[in-house]
BAFI-3210 file (N, C-alpha, C; in Angstrom, 3 decimals, decimal comma, padded with zeros to 6 digits):
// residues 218
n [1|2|3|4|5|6|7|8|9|10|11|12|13|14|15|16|17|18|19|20|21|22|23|24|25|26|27|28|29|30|31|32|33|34|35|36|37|38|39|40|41|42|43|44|45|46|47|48|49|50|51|52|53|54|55|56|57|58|59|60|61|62|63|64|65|66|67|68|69|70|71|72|73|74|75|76|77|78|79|80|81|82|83|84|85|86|87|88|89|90|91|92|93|94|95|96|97|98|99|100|101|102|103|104|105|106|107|108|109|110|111|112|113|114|115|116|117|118|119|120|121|122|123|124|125|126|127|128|129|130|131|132|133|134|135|136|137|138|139|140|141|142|143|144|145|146|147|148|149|150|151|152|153|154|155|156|157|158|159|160|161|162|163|164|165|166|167|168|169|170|171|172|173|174|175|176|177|178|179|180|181|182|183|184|185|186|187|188|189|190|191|192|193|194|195|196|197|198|199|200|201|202|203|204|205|206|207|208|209|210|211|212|213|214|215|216|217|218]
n.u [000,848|000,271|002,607|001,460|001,048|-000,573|-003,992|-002,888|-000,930|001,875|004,210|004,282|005,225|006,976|009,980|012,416|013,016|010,214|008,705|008,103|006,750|003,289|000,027|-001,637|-004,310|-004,839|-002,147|-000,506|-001,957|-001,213|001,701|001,521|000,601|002,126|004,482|006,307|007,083|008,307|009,633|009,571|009,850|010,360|011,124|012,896|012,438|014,705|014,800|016,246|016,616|015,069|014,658|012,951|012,179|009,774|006,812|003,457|000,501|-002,118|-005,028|-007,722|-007,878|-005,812|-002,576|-001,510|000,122|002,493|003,982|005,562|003,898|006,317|008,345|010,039|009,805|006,978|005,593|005,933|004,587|001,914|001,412|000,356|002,819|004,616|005,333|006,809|006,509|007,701|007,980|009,355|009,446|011,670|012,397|014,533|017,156|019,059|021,198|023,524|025,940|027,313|028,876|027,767|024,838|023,551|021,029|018,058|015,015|011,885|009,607|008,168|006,449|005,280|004,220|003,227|002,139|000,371|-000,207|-002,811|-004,293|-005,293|-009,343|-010,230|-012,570|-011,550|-009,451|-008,865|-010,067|-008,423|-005,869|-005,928|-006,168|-003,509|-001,999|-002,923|-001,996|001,032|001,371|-000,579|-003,100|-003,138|-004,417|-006,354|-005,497|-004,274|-003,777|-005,958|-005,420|-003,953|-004,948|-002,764|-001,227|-001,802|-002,358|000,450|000,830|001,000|-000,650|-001,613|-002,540|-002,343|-003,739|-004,358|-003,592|-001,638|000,406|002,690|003,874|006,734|007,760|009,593|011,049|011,997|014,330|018,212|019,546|021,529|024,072|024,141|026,533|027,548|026,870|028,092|030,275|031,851|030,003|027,976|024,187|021,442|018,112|018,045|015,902|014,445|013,612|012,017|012,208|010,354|012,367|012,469|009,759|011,110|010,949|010,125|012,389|011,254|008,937|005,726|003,878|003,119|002,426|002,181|003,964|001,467|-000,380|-001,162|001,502|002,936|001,712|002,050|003,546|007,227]
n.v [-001,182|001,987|004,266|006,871|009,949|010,136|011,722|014,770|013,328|013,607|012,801|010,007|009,484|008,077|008,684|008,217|005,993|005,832|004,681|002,055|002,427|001,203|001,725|000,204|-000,992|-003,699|-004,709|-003,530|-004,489|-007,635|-007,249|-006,565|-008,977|-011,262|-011,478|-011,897|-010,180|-006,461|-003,610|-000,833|002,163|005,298|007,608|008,784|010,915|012,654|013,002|010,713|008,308|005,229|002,282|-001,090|-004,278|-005,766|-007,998|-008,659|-008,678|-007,984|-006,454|-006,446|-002,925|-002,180|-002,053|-004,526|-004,651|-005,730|-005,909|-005,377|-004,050|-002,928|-001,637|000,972|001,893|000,976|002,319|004,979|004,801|003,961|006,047|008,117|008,798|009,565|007,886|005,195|001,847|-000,074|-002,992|-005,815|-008,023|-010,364|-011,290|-011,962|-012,085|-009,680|-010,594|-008,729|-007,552|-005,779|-004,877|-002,054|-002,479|-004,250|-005,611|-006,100|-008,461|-007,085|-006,943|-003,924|-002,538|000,374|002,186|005,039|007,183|007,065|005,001|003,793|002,506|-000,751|-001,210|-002,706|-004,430|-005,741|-007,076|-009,949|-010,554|-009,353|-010,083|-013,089|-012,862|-011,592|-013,911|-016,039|-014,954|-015,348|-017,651|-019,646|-021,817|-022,265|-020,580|-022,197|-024,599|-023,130|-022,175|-020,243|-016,543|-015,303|-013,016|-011,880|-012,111|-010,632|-007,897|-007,486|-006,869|-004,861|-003,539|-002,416|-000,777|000,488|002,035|001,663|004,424|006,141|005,343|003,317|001,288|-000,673|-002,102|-004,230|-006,181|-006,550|-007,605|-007,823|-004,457|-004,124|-001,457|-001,187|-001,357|-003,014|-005,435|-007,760|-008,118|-010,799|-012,282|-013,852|-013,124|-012,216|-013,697|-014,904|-016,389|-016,214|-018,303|-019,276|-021,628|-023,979|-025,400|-029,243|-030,277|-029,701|-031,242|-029,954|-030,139|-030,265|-031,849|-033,323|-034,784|-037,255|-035,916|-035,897|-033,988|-031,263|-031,404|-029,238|-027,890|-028,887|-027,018|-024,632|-021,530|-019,821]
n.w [000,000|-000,850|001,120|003,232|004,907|008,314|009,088|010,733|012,293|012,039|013,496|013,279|010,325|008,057|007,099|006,408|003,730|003,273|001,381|002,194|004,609|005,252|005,391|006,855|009,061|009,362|009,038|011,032|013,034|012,385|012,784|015,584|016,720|016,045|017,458|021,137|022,695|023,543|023,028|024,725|026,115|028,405|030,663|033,542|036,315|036,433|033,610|032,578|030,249|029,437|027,828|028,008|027,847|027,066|028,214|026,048|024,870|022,046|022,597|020,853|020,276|021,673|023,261|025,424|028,759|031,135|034,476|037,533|040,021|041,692|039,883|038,541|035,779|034,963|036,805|035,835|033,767|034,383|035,581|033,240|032,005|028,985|026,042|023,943|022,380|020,267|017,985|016,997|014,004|012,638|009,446|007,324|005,907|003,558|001,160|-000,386|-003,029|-001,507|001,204|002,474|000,861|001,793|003,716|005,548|005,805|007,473|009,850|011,471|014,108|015,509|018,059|019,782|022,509|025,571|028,817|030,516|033,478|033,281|033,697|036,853|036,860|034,711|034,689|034,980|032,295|030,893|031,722|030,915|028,074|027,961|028,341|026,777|024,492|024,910|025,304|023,944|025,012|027,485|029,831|030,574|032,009|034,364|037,377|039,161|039,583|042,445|044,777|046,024|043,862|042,351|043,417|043,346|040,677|038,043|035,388|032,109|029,698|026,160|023,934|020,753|018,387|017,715|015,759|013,485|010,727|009,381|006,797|005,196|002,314|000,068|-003,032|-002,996|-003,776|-005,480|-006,861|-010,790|-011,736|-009,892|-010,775|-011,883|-009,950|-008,646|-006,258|-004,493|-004,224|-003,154|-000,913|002,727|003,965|007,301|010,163|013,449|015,389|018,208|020,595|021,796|024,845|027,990|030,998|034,156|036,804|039,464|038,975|040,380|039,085|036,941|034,223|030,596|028,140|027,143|024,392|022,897|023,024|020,589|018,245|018,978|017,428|017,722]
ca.u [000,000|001,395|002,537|000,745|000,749|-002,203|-003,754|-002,417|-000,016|003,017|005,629|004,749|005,601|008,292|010,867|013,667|012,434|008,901|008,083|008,279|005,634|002,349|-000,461|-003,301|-004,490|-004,981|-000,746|-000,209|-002,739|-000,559|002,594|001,717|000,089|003,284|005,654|006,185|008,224|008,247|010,695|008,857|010,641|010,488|012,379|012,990|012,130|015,581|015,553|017,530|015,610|014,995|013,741|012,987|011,614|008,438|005,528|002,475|-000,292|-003,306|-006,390|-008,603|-007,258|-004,995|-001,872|-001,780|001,621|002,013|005,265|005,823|003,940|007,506|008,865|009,929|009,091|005,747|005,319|005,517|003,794|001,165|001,043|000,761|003,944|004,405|005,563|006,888|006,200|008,334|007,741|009,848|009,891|012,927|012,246|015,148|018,777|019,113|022,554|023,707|027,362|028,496|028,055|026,438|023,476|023,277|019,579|017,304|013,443|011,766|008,095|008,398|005,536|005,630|003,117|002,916|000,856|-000,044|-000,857|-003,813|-004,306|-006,710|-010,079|-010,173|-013,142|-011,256|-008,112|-009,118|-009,727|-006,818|-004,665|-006,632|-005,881|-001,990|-001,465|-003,226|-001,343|002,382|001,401|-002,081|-004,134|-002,620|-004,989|-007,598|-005,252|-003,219|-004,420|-006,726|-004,303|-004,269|-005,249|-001,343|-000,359|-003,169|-001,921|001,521|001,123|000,480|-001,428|-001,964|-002,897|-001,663|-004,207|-003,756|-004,140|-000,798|001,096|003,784|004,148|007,070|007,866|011,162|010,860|012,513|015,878|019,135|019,121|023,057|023,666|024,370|027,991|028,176|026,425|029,321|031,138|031,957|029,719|026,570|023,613|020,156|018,061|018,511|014,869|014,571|012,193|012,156|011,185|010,858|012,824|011,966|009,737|011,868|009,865|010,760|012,719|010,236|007,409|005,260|002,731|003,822|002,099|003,259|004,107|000,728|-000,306|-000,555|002,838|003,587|001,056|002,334|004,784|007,757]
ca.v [000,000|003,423|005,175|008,372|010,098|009,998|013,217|014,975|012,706|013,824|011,733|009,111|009,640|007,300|009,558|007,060|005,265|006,091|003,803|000,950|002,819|000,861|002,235|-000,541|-001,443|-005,123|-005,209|-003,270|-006,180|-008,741|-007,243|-007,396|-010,766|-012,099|-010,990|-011,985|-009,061|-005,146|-002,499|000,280|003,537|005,683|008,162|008,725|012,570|013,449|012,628|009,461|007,331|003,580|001,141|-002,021|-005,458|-006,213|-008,893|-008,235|-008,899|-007,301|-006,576|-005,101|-001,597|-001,686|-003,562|-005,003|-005,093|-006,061|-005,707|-005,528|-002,631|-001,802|-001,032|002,337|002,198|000,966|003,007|006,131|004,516|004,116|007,987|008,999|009,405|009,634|006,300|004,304|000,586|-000,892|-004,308|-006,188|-009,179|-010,668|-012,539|-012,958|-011,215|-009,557|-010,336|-007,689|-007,368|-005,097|-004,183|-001,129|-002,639|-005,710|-005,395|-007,248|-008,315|-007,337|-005,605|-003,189|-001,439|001,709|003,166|006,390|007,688|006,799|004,179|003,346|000,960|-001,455|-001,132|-003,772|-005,902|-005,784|-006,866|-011,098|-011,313|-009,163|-011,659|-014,510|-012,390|-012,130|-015,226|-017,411|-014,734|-016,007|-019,325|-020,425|-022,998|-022,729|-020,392|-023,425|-025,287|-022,789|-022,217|-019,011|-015,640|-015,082|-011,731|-011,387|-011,556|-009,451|-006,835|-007,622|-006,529|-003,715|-004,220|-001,555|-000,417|001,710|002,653|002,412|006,010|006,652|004,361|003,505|000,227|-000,463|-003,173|-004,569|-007,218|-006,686|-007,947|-006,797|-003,541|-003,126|-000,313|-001,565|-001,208|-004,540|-006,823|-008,524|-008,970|-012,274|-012,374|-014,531|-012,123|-013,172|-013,561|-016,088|-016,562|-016,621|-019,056|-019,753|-022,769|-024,358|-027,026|-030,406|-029,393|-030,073|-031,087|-029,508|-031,239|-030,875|-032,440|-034,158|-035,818|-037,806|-035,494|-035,802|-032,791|-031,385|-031,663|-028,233|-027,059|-028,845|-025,928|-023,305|-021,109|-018,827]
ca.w [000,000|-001,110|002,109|003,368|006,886|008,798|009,236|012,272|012,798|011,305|014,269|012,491|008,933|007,944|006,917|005,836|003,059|002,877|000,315|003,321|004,987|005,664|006,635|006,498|010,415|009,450|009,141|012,197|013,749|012,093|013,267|016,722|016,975|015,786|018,405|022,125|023,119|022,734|023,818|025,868|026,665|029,648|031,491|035,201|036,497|035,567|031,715|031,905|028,917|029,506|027,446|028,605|027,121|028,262|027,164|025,629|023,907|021,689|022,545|019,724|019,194|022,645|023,226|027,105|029,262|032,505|034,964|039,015|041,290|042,527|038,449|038,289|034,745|034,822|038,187|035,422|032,570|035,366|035,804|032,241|031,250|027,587|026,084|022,519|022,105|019,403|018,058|015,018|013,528|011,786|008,491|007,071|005,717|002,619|001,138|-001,581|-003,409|-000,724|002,821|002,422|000,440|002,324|004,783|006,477|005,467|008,542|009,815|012,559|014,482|016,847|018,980|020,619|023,345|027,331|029,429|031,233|033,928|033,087|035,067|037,799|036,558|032,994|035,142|034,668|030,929|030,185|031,701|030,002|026,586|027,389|029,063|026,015|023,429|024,999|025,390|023,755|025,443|028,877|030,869|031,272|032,730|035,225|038,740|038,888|040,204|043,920|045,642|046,770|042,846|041,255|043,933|043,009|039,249|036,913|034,392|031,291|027,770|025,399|022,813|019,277|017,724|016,978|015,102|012,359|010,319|008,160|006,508|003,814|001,719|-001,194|-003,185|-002,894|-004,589|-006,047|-008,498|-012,214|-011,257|-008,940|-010,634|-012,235|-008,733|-008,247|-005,230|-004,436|-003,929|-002,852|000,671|003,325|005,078|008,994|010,865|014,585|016,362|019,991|020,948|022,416|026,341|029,002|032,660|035,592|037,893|040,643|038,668|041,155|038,755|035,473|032,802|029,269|027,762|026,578|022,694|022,573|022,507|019,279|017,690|019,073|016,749|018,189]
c.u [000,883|000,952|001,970|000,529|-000,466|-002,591|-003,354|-001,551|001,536|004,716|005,473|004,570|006,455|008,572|011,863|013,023|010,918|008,285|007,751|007,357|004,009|000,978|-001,997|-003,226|-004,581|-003,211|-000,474|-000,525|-001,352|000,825|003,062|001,287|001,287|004,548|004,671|006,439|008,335|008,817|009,725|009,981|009,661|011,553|011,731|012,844|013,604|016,074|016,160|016,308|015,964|014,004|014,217|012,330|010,699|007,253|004,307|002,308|-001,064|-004,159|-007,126|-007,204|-006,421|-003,965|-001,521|-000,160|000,992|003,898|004,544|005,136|005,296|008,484|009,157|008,954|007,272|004,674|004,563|004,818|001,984|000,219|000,692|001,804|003,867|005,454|005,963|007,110|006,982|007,877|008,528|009,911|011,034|012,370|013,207|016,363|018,798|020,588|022,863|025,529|028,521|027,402|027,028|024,924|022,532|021,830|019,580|015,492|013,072|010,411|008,093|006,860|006,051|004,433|003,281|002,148|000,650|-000,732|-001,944|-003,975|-005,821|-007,927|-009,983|-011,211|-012,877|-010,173|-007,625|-009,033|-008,870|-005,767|-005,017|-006,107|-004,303|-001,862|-001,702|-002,410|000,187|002,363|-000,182|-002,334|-003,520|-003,249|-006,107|-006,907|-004,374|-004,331|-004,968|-005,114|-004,958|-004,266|-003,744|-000,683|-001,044|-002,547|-000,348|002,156|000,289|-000,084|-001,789|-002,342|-002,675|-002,810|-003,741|-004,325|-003,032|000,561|001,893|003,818|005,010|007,516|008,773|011,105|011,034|013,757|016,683|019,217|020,676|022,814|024,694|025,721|028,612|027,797|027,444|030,567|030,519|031,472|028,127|025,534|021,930|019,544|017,859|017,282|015,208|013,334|012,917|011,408|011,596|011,650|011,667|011,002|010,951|011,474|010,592|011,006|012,174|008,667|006,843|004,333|002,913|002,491|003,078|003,292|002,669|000,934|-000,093|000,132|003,405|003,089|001,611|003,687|005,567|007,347]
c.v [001,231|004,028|006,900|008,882|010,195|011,270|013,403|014,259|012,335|012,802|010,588|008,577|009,134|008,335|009,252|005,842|004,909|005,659|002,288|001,432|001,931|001,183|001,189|-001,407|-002,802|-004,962|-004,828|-004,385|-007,249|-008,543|-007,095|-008,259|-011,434|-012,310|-011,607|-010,833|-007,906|-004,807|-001,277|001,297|003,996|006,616|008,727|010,522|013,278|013,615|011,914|008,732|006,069|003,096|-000,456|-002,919|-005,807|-007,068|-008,226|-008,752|-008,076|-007,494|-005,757|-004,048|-001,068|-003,069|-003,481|-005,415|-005,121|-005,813|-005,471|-003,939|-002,043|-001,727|000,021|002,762|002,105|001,768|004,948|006,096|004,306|005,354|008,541|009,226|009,340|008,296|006,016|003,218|000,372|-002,494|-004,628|-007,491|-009,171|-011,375|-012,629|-012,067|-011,130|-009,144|-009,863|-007,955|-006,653|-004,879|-003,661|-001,222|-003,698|-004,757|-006,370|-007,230|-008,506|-006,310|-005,394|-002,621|-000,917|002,267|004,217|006,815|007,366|006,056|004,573|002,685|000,084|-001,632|-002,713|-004,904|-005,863|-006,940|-009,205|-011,644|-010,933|-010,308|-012,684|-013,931|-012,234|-013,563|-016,145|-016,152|-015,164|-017,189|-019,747|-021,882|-023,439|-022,069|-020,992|-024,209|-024,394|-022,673|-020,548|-017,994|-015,631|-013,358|-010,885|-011,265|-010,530|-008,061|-006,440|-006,934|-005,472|-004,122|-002,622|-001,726|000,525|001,607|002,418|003,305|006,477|005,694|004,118|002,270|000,357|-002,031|-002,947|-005,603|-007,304|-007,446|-006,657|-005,867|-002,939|-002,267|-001,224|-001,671|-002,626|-005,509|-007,584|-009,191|-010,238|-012,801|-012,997|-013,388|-013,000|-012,896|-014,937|-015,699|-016,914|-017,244|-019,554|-020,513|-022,862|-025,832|-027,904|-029,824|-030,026|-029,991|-030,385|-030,109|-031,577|-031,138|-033,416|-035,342|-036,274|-037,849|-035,546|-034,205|-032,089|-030,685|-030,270|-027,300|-027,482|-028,075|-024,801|-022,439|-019,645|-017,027]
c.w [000,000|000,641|002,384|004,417|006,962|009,528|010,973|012,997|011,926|012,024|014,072|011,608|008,635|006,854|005,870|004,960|002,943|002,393|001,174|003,958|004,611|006,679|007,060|008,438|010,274|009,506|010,452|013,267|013,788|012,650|014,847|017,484|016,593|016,680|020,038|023,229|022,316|023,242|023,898|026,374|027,333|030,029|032,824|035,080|036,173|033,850|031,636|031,470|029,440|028,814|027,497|027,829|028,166|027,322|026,987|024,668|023,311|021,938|021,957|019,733|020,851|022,650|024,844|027,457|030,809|033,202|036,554|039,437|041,588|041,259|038,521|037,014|034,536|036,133|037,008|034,163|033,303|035,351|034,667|031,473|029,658|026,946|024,257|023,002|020,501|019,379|016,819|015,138|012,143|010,748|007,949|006,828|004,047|002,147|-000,310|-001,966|-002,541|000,643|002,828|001,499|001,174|003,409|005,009|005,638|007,302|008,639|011,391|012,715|015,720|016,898|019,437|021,482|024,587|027,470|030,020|031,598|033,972|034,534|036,071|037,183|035,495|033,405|034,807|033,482|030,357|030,312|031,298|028,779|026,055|027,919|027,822|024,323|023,786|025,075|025,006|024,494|026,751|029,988|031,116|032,291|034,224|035,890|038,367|039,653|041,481|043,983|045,676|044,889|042,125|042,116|043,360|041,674|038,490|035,633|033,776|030,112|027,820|024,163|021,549|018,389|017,002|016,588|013,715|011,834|009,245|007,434|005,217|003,806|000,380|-001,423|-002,850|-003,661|-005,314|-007,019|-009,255|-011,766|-010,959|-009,660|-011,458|-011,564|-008,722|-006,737|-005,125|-003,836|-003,724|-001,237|001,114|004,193|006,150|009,119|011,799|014,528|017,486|019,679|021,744|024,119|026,837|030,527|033,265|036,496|039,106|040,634|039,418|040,355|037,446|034,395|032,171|029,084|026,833|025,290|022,200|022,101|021,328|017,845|017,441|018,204|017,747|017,484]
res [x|x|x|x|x|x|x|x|x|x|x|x|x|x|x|x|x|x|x|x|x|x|x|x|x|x|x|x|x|x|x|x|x|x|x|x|x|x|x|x|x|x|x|x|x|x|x|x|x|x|x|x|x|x|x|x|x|x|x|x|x|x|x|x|x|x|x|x|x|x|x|x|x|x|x|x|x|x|x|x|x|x|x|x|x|x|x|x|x|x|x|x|x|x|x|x|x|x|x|x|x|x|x|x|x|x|x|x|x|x|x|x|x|x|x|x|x|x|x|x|x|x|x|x|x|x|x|x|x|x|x|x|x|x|x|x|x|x|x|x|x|x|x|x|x|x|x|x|x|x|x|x|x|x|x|x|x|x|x|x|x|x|x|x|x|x|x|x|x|x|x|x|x|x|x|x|x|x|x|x|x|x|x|x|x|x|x|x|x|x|x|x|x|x|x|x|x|x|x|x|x|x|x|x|x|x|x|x|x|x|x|x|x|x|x|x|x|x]
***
């Protein structure tokens, strides 16, 4: 889809190659249903910046994190503070005649905008919504949360209003120049998997490993 900012929202206009720009909300969807892990920025009342790796999932048109009551960060993502969410997936390495052409195929999203802590009777199916987006088909079987961890944990959303999708997936792009180097050119697809489970050594009750996990993709 030809890239185009979205009105009033000029911070995020892909800038740098523009033509990589995506603006269709079903990809944004797709790019963070695919991911386990986002980087979240933050800074402390003196301006020192932190961003941190934190899980999450989507829900509809918010994406849901969670982290410790005693977080600094999520102490000021809590409050308002003002916030980016990053997310990328890797697909694969794009190898060109030279360094400087060489890339990556890869689809990034970025958010913008402030937390909110999820209302209290929301505070159950959120964690049913991340818990079965990092691991599908495991909050039937876990023990319900206790009082002492529900207190224990933060729980938010971030809105999606302001947002960026880019995405690369092309060949290597040498100029006319190279292509006669004696150099293999082409891309080398990425795909994760899980390994084998592995019990826990203080398994009391001789379950197999359930069927499940041979579904589930990294």
């Amino acid at each position: 889809m030809t890239a185009a900012p979205f009105p009033g929202r000029e911070r995020t206009q892909v800038r740098r190659l523009p033509e990589k720009q995506v603006t269709d909300r079903v990809a944004l969807h797709g790019v963070l249903d695919a991911c386990r892990v986002a980087h979240v920025a933050s800074s402390d009342p003196d301006g020192q910046l932190y961003v941190l790796p934190v899980a999450y999932a989507r829900d509809n048109e918010h994406v849901l994190v969670h982290g410790s009551t005693g977080s600094r960060l999520f102490r000021a993502l809590a409050a308002g503070a003002p916030t980016c969410l990053t997310v990328t997936v890797l697909d694969g390495l794009v190898l060109a005649r030279s360094a400087f052409e060489s890339s990556m195929h890869y689809r990034s999203a970025m958010v913008l905008g402030s937390c909110e802590l999820v209302p209290a009777d929301e505070t159950l199916r959120c964690l049913q919504v991340l818990t079965e987006h990092l691991m599908p088909g495991r909050w039937a079987q876990l023990r319900a949360p206790t009082a002492k961890e529900l207190a224990a944990t933060t729980l938010l959303r971030l809105p999606l209003i302001e947002w960026s999708v880019k995405v690369s997936d092309g060949w290597p792009d040498d100029p006319v120049d190279d292509l006669d180097e004696p150099v293999w050119a082409g891309v080398l697809p990425l795909h994760s998997t899980f390994g084998a489970p592995r019990p826990a050594p203080d398994l009391t009750h001789p379950f197999e490993a359930p069927d499940y996990l041979s579904r589930w993709t990294p």
